[in-house]
C-alpha positions in Angstrom: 10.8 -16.5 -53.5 7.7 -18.1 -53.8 6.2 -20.3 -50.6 5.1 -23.8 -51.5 1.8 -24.5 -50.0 3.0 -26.9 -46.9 5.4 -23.8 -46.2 2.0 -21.0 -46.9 -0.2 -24.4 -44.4 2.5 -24.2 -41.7 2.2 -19.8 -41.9 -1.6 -20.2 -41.7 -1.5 -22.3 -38.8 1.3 -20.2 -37.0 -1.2 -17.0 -37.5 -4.0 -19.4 -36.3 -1.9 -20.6 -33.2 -1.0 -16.9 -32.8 -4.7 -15.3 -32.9 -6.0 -17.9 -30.6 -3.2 -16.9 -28.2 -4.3 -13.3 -28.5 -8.0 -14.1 -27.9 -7.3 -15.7 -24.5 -5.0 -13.0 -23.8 -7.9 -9.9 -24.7 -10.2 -12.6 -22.5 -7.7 -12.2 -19.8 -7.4 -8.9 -19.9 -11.2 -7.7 -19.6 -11.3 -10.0 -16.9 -8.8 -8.1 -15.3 -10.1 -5.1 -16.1 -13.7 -6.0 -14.6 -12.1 -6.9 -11.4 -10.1 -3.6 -10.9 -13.3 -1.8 -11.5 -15.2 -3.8 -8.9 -17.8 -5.1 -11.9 -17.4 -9.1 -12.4 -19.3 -11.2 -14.8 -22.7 -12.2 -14.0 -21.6 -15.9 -13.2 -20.0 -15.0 -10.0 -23.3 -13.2 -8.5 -24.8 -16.8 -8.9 -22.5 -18.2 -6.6 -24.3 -16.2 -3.9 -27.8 -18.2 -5.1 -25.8 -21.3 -4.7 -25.0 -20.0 -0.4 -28.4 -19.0 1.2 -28.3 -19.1 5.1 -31.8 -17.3 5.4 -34.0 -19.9 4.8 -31.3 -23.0 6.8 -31.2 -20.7 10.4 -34.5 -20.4 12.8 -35.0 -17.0 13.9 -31.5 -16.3 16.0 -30.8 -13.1 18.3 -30.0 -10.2 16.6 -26.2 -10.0 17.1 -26.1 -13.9 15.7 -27.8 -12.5 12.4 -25.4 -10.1 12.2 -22.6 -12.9 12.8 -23.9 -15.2 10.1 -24.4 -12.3 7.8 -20.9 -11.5 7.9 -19.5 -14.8 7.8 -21.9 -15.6 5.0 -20.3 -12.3 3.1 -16.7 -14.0 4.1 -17.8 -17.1 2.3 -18.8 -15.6 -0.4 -16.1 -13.6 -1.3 -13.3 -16.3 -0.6 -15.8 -18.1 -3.0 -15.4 -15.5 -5.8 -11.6 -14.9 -5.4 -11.2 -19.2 -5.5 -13.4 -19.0 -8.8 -11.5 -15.7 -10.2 -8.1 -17.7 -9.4 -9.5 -20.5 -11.6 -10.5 -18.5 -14.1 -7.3 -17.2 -14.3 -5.2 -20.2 -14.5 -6.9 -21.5 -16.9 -6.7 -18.3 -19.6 -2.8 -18.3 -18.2 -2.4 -22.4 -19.0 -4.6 -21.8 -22.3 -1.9 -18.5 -23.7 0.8 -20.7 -22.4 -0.4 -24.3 -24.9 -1.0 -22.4 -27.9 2.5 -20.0 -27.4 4.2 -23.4 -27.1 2.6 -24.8 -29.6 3.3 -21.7 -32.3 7.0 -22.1 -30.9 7.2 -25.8 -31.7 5.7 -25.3 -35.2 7.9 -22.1 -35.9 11.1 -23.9 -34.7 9.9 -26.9 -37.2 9.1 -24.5 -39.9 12.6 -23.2 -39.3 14.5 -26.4 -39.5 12.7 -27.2 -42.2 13.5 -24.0 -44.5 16.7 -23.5 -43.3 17.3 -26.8 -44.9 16.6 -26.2 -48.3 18.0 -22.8 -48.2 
């Protein structure tokens, strides 16, 4: 049978709500990907521009450089795993809003059709 257009509008916008979903989740993945092979997006190597001790210290003993250099590394790291965290939750609470919203208008586009059927 032959879809009226607000049925073919409410198909386009499921595929629409469905590609969008997709996208995050490819996002998501590479993400992923880049983390299990040790190479993250440039963004987080800034964060280490952000945390300089070398020019806030006066010249320390040798075994106190070493100190601040591995807490500095510490820092940083928790600093990259907080930010990878975020990134996640937000491509997670992104797939999540547009699967509930392809649900919502499926279910409606259901109702609706089962209706005049």
């Amino acid at each position: 049978f032959p879809l009226t257009s607000d049925q073919q509008n409410t198909i386009n916008r499921l595929i629409h709500l469905q590609e969008k979903q997709v996208q995050f989740y490819e996002s998501l993945l590479k993400l992923e990907v880049r983390v299990s092979i040790d190479f993250l997006p440039r963004s987080f190597d800034e964060l280490e521009g952000f945390i300089t001790f070398g020019d806030y210290f006066p010249v320390v003993k040798h075994t106190q450089a070493i100190e601040f250099k591995q807490n500095y590394y510490k820092i940083i790291q928790k600093a990259k795993r907080t930010w990878l965290m975020t990134y996640i939750d937000a491509y997670e609470s992104e797939i999540k809003i547009f699967k509930h919203q392809y649900e919502n208008e499926l279910h409606q586009f259901q109702l609706t059709n089962s209706n005049h059927g």
